[in-house]
PDB file of N, CA, C and O in Angstrom:
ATOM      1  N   UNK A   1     -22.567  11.443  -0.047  1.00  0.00           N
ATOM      2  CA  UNK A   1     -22.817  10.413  -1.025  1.00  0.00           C
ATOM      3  C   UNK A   1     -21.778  10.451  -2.147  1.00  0.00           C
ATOM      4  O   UNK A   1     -21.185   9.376  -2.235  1.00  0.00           O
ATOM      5  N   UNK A   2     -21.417  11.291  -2.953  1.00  0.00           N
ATOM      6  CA  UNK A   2     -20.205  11.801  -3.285  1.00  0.00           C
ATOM      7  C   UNK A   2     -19.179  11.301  -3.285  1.00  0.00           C
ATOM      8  O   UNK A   2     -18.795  10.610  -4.228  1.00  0.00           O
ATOM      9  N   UNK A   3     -18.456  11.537  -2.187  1.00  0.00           N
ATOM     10  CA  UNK A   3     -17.057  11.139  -1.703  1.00  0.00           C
ATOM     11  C   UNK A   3     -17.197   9.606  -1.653  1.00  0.00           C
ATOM     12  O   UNK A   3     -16.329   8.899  -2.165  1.00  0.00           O
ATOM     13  N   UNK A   4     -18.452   8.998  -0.947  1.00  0.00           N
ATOM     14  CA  UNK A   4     -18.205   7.585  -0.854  1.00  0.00           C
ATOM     15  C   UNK A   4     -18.685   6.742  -2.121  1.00  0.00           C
ATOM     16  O   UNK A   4     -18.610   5.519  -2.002  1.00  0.00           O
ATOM     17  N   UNK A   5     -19.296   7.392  -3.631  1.00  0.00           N
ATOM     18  CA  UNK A   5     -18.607   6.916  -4.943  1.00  0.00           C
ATOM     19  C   UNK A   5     -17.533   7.071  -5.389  1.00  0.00           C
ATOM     20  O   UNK A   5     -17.094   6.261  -6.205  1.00  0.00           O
ATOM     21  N   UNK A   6     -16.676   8.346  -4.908  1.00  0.00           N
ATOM     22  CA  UNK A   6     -15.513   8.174  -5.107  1.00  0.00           C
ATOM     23  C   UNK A   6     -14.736   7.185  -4.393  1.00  0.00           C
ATOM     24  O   UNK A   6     -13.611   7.087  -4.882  1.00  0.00           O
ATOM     25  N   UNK A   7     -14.896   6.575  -3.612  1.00  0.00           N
ATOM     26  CA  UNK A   7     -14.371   5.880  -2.554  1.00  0.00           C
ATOM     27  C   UNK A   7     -14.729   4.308  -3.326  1.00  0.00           C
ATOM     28  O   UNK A   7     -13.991   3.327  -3.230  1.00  0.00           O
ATOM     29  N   UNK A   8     -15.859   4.343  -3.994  1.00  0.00           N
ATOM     30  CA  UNK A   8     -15.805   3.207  -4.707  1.00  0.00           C
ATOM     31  C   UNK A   8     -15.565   2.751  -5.739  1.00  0.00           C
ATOM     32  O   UNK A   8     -15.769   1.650  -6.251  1.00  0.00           O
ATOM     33  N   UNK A   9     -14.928   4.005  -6.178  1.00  0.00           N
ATOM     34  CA  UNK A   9     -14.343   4.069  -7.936  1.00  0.00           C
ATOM     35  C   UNK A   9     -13.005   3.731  -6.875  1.00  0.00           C
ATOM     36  O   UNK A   9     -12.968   2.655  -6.279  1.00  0.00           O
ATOM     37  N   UNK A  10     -12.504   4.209  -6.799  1.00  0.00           N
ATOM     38  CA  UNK A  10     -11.216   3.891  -6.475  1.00  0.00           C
ATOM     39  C   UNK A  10     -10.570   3.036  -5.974  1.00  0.00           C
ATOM     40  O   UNK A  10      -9.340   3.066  -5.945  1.00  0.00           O
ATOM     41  N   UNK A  11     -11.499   1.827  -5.334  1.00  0.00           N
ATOM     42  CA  UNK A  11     -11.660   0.698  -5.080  1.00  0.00           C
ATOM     43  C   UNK A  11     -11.304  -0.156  -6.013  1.00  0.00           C
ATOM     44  O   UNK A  11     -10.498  -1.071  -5.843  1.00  0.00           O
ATOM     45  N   UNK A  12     -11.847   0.086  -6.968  1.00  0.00           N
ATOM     46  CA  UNK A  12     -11.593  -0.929  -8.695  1.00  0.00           C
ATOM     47  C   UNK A  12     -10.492  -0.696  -8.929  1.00  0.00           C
ATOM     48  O   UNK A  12     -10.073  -1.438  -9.818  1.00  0.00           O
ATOM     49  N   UNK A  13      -9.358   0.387  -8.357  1.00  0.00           N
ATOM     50  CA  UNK A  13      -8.384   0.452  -9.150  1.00  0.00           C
ATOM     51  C   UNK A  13      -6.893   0.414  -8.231  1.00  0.00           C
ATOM     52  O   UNK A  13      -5.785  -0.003  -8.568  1.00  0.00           O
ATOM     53  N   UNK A  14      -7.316   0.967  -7.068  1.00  0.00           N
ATOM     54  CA  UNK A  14      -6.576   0.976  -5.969  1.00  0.00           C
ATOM     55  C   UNK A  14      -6.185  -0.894  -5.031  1.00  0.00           C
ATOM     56  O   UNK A  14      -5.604  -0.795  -3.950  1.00  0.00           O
ATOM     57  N   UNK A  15      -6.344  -1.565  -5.257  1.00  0.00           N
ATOM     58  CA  UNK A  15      -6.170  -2.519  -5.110  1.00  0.00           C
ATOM     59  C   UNK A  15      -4.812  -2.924  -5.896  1.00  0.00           C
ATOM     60  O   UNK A  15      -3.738  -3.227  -5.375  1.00  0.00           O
ATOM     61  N   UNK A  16      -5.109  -2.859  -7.231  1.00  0.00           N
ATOM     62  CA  UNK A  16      -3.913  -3.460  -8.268  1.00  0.00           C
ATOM     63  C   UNK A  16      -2.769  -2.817  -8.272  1.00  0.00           C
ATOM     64  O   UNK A  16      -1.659  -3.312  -8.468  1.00  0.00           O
ATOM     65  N   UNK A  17      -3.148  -1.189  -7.954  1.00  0.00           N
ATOM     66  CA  UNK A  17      -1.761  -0.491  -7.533  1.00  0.00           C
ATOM     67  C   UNK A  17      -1.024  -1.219  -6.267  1.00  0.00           C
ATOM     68  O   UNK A  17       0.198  -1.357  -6.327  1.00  0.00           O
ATOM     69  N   UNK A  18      -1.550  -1.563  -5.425  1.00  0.00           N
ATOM     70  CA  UNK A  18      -1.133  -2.038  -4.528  1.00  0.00           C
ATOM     71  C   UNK A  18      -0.716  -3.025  -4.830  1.00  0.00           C
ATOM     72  O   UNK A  18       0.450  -3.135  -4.452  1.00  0.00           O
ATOM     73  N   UNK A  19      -1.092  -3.896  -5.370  1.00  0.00           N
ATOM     74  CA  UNK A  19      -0.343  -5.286  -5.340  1.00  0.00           C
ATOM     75  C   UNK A  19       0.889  -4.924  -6.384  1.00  0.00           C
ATOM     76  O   UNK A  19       1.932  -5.554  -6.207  1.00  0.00           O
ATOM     77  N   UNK A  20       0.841  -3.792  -7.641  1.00  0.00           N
ATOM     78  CA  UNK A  20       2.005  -3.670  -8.315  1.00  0.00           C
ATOM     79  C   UNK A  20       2.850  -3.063  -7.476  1.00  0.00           C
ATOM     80  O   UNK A  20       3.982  -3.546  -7.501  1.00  0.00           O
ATOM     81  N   UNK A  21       2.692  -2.193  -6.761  1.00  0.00           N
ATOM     82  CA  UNK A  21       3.781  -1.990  -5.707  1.00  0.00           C
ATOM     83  C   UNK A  21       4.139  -2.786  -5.059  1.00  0.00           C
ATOM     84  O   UNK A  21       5.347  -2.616  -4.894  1.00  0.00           O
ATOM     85  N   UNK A  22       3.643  -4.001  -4.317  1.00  0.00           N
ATOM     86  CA  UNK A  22       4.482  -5.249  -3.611  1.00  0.00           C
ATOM     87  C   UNK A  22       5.324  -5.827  -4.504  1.00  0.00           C
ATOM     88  O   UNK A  22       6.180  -6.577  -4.035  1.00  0.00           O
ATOM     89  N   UNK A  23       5.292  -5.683  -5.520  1.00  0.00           N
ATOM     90  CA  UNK A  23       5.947  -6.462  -6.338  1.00  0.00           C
ATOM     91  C   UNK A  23       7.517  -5.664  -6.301  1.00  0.00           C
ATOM     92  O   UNK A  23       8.666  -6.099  -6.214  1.00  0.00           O
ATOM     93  N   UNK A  24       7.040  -4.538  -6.393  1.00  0.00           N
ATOM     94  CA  UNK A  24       8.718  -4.118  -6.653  1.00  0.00           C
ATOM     95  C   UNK A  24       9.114  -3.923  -5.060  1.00  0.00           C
ATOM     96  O   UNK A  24      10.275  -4.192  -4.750  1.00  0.00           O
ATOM     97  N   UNK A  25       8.058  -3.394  -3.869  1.00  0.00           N
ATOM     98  CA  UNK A  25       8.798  -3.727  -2.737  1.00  0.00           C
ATOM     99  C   UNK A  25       9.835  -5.096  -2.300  1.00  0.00           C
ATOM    100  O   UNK A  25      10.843  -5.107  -1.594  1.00  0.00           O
ATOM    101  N   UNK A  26       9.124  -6.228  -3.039  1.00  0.00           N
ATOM    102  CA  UNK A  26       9.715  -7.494  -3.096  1.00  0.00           C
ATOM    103  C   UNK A  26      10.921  -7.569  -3.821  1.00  0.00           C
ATOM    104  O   UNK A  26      11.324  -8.675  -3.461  1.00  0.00           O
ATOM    105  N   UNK A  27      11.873  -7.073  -4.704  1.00  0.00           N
ATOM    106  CA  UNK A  27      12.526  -6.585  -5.342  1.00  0.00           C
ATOM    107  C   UNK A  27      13.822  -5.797  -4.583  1.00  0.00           C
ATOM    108  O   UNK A  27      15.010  -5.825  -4.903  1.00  0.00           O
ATOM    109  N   UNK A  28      13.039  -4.945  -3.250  1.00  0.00           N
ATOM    110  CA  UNK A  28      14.133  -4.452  -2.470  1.00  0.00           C
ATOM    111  C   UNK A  28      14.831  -4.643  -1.102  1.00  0.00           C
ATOM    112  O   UNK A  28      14.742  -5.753  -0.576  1.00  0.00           O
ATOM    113  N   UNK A  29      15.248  -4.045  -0.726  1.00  0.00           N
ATOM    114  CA  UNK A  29      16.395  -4.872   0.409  1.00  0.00           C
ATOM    115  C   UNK A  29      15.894  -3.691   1.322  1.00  0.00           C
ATOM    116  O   UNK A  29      16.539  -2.645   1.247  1.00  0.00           O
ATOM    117  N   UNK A  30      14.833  -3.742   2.162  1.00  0.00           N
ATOM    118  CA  UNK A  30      14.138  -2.934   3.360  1.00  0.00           C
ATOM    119  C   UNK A  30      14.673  -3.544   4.921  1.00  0.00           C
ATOM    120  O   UNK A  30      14.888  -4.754   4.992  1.00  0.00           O
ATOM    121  N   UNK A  31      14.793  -3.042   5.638  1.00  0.00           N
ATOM    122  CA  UNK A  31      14.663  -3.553   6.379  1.00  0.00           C
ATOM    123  C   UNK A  31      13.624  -4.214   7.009  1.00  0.00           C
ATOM    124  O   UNK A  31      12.507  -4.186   6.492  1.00  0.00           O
ATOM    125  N   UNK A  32      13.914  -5.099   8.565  1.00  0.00           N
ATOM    126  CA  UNK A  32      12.708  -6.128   9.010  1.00  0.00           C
ATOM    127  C   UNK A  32      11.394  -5.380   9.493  1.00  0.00           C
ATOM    128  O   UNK A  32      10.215  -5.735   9.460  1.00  0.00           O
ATOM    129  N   UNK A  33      12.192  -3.868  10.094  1.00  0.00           N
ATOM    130  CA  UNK A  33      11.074  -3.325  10.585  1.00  0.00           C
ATOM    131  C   UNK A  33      10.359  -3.139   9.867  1.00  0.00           C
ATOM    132  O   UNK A  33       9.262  -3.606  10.172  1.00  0.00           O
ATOM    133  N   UNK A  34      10.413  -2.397   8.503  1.00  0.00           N
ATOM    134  CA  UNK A  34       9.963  -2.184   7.562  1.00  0.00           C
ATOM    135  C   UNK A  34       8.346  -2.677   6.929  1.00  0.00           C
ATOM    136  O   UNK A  34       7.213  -2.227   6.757  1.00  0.00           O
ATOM    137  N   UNK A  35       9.142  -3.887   6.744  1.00  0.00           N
ATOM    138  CA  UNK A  35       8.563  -4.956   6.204  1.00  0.00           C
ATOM    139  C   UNK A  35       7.770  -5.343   7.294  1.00  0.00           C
ATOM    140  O   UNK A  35       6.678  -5.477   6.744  1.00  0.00           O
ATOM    141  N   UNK A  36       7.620  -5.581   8.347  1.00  0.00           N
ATOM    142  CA  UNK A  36       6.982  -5.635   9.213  1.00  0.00           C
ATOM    143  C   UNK A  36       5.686  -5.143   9.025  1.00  0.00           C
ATOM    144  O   UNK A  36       4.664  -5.704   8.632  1.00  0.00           O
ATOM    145  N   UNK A  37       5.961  -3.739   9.453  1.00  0.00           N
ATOM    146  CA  UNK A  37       5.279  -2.073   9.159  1.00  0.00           C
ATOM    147  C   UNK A  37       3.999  -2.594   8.036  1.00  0.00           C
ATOM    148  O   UNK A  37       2.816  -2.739   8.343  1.00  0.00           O
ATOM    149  N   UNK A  38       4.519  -2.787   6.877  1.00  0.00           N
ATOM    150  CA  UNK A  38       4.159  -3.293   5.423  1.00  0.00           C
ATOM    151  C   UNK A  38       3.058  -4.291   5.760  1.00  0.00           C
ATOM    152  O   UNK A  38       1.830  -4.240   5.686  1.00  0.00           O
ATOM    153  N   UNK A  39       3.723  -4.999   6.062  1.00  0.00           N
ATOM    154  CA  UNK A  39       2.915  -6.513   6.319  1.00  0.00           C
ATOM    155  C   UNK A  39       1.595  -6.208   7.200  1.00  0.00           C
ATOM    156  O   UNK A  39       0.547  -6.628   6.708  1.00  0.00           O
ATOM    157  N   UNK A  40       1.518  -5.624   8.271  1.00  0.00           N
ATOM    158  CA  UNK A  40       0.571  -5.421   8.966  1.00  0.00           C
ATOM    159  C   UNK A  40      -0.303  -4.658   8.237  1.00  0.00           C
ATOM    160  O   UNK A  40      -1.434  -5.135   8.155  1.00  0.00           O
ATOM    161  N   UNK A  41      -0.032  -3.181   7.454  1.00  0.00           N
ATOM    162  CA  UNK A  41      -0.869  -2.374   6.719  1.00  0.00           C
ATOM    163  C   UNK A  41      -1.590  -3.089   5.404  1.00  0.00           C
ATOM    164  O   UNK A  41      -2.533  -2.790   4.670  1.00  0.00           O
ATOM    165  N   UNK A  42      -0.718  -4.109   5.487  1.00  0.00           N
ATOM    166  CA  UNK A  42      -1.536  -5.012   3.303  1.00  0.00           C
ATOM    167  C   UNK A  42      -2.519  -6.018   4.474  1.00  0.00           C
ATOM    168  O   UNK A  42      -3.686  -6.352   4.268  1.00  0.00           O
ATOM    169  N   UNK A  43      -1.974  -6.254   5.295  1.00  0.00           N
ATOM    170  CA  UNK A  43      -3.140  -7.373   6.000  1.00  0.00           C
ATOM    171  C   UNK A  43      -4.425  -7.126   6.385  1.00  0.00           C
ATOM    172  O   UNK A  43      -5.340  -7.932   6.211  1.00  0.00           O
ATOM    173  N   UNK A  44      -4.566  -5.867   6.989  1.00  0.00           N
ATOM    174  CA  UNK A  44      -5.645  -4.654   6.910  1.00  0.00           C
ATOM    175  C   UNK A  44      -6.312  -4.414   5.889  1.00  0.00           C
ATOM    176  O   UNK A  44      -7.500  -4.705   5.745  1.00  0.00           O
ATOM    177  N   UNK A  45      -5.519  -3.793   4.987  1.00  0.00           N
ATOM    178  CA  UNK A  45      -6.338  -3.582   3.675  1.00  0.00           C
ATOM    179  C   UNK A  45      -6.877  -4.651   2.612  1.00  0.00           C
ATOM    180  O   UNK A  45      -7.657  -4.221   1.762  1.00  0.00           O
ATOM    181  N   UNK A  46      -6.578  -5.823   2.589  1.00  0.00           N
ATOM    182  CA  UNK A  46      -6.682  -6.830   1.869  1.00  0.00           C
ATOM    183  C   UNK A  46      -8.046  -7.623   3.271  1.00  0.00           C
ATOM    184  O   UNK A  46      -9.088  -8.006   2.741  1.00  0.00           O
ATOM    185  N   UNK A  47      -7.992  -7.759   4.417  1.00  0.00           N
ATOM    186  CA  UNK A  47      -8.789  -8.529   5.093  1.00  0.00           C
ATOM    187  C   UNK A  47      -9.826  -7.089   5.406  1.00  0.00           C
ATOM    188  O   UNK A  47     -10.399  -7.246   6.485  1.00  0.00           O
ATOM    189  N   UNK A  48     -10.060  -6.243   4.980  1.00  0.00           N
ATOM    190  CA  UNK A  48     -11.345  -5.377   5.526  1.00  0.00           C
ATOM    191  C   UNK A  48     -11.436  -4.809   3.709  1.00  0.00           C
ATOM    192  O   UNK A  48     -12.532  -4.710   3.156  1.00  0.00           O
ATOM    193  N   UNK A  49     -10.165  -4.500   3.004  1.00  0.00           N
ATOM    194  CA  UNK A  49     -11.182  -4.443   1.139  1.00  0.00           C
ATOM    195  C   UNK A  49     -12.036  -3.267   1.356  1.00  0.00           C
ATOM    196  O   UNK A  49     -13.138  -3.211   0.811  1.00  0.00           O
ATOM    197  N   UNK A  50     -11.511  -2.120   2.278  1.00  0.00           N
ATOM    198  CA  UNK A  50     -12.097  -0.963   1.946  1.00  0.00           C
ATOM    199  C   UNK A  50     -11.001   0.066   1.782  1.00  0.00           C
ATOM    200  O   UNK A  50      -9.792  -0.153   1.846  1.00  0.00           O
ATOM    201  N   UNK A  51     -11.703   1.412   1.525  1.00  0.00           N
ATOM    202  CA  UNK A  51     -10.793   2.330   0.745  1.00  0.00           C
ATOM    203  C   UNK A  51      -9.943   3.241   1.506  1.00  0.00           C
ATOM    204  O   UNK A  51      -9.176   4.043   0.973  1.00  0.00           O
ATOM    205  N   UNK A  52     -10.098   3.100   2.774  1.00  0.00           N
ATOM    206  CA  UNK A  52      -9.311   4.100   3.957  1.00  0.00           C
ATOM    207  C   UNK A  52      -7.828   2.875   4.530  1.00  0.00           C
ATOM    208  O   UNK A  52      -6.657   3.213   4.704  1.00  0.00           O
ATOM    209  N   UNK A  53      -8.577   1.114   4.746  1.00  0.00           N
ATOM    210  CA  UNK A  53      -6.969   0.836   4.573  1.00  0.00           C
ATOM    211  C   UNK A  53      -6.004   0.334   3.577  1.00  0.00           C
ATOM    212  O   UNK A  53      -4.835  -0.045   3.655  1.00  0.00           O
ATOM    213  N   UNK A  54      -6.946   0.461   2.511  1.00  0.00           N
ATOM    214  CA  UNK A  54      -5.962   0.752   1.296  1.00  0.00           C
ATOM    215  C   UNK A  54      -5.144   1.243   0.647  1.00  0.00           C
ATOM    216  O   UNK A  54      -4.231   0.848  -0.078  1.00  0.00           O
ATOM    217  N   UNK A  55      -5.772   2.714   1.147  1.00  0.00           N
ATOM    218  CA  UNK A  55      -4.956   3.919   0.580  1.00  0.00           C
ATOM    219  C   UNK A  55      -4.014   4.124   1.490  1.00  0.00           C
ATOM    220  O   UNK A  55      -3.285   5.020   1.062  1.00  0.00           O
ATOM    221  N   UNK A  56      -3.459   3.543   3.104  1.00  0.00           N
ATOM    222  CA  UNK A  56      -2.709   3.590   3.966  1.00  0.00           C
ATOM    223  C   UNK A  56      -1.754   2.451   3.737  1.00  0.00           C
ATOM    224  O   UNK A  56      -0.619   2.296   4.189  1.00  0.00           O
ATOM    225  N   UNK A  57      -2.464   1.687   2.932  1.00  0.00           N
ATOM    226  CA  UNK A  57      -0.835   0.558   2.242  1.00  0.00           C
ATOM    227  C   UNK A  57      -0.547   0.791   1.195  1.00  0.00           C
ATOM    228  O   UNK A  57       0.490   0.302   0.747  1.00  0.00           O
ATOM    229  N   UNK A  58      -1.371   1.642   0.392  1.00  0.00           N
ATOM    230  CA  UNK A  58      -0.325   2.040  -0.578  1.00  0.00           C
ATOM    231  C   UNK A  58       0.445   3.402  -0.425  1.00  0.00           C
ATOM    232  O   UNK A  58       1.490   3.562  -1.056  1.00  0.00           O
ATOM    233  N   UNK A  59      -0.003   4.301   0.326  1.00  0.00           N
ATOM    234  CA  UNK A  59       0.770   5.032   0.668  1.00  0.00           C
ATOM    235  C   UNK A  59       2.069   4.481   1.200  1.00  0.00           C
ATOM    236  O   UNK A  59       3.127   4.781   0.646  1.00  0.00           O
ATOM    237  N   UNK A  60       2.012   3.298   2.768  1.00  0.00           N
ATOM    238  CA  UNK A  60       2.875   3.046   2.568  1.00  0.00           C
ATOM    239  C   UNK A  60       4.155   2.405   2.304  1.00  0.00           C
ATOM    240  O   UNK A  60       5.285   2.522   2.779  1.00  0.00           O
ATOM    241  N   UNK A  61       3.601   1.662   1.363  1.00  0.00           N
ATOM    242  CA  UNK A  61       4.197   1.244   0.132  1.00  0.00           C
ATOM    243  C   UNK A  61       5.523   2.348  -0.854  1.00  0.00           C
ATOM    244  O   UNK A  61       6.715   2.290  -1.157  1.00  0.00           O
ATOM    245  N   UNK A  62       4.088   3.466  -1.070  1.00  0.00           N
ATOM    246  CA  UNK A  62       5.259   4.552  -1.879  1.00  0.00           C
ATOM    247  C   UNK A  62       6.240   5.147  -1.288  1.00  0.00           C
ATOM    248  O   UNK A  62       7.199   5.569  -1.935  1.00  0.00           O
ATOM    249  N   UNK A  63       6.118   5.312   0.466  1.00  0.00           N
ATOM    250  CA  UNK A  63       6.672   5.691   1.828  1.00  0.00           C
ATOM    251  C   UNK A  63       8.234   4.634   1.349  1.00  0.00           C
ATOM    252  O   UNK A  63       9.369   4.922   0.970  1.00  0.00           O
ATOM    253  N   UNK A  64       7.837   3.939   1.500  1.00  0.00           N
ATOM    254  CA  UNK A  64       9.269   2.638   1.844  1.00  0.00           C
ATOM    255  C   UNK A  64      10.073   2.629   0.386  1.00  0.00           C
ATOM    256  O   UNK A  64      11.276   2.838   0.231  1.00  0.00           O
ATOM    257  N   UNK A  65       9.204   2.367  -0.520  1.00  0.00           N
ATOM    258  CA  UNK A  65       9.957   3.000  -1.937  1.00  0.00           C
ATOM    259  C   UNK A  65      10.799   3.926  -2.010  1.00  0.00           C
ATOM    260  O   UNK A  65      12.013   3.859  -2.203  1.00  0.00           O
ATOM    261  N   UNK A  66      10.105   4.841  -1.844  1.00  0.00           N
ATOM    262  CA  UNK A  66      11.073   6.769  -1.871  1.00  0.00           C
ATOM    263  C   UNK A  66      12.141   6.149  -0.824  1.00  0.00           C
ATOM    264  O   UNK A  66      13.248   5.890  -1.296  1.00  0.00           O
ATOM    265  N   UNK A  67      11.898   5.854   0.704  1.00  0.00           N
ATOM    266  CA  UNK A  67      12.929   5.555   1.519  1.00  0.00           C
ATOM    267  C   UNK A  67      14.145   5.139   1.296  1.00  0.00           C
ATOM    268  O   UNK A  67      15.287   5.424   1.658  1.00  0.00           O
ATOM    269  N   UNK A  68      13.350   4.010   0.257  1.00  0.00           N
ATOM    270  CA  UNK A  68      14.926   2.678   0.194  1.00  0.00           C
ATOM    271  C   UNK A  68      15.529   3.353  -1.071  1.00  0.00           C
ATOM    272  O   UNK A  68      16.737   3.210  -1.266  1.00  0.00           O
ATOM    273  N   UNK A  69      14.833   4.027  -1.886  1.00  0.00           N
ATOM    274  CA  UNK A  69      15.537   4.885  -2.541  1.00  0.00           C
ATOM    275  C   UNK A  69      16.496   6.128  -2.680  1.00  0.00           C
ATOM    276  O   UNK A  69      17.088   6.353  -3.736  1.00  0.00           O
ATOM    277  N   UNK A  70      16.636   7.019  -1.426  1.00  0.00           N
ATOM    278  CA  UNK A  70      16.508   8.097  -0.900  1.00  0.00           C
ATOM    279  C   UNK A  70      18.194   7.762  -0.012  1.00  0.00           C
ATOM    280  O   UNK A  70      19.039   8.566   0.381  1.00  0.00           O
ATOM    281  N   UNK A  71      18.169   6.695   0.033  1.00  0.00           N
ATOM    282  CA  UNK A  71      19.028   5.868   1.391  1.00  0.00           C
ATOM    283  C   UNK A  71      20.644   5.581   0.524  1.00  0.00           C
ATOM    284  O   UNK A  71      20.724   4.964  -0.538  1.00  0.00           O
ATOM    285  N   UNK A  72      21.656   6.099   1.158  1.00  0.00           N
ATOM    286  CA  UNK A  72      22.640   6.115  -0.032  1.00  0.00           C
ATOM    287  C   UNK A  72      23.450   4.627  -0.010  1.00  0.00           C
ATOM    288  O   UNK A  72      24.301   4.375  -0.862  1.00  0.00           O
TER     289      UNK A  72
END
């Protein structure tokens, strides 16, 4: 019972991270696969709005960030 209030606190907040991270993903020059990748994981989490595929698009989200950053 626990874990799945935590799961719903984090709900309220984990969403907006996500969408502030598209914003700057939008911002960078990823590749198609990438973005692809992306697209399928926000479509998930946005059409089911629970906290397991959320936290897998924003993870990776921060995934492709560090990447395109990382990339000389």
């Amino acid at each position: 019972r626990t874990i799945e209030t935590m799961k719903k606190w984090a709900m309220r907040l984990l969403p907006e991270h996500v969408r502030h991270l598209v914003d700057q993903v939008r911002d960078r020059q990823l590749e198609p696969a990438v973005l692809g990748k992306l697209q399928a994981k926000l479509n998930q989490a946005f059409t089911r709005n629970t906290f397991e595929p959320m936290l897998e698009a924003f993870e990776a989200l921060k995934s492709a960030l560090k990447m395109e950053t990382e990339t000389p």
